[in-house]
C-alpha positions, 0 to 999 in steps of 0.5 A: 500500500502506498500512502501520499501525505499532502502536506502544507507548511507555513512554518516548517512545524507541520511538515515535521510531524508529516516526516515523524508519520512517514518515518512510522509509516516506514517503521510498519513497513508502507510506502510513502510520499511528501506531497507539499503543496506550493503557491505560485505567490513569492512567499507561502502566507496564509493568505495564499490561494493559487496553487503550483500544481496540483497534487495527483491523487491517482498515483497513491492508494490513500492519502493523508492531508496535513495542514496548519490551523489558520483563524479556526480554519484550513489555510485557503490554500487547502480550502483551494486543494480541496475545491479543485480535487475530484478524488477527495475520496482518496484522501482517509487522514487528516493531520492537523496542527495549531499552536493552542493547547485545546483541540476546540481552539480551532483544531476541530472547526478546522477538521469539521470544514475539511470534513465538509468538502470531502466525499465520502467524510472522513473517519475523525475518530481512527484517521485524524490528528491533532498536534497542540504546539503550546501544550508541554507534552509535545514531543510525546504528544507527537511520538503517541499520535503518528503511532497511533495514526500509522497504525490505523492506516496500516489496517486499510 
């Protein structure tokens, strides 16, 4: 099975935790991509909205979109990746992260809007994750959740 993971960064922290689930993903034996989004702005912001080019969902079995936290919402750019995908229905994780330390403080509005433009809705309970940067366990919080998120992939 291959997995893609469509990644969007600002800061560099979402593709972080997007390496740290491709190494487990690795660890449990399955094949995966980084997919990053890009702009074609000067400069990735949160305000950006054109895309390079966009991600093929027909090379990969499944995908995981992972996405920072933008106003309680998914970056327009996202929310531009998803109005222009057909195949969201290859997409079976979200990884998401914020800077607060609770998952209502915009991680879940942001999982709730992507879940919205998804064909069929994805499973939040096994397939979604959400990595609170303010919280003091982050490092364990990072380990425990792609651990977890690899492992329900791999039983697809």
């Amino acid at each position: 099975m291959k997995i893609g993971l469509i990644v969007l960064s600002l800061t560099g922290n979402t593709m972080k935790v997007a390496h740290r689930l491709q190494e487990e993903l690795k660890h449990l034996s399955l094949e995966s991509e980084i997919l990053p989004i890009e702009t074609t702005d000067e400069f990735l912001t949160p305000e950006s909205t054109s895309i390079k080019h966009q991600v093929d969902l027909s090379i990969h079995d499944y995908y995981v979109l992972c996405t920072p936290v933008h106003g309680f919402l998914p970056p327009k750019l996202i929310q531009s990746f998803l109005k222009d995908t057909s195949q969201t229905k290859k997409i079976v994780g979200l990884l998401v992260t914020h800077y607060f330390p609770f998952a209502w403080m915009g991680g879940l509005s942001t999982i709730k809007a992507i879940q919205k433009q998804s064909e069929p809705p994805l499973n939040k309970d096994r397939f979604t994750l959400i990595i609170h940067w303010k919280r003091k366990n982050l490092e364990e919080q990072i380990t425990s959740g792609v651990r977890i998120l690899a492992s329900n992939l791999s039983q697809l």
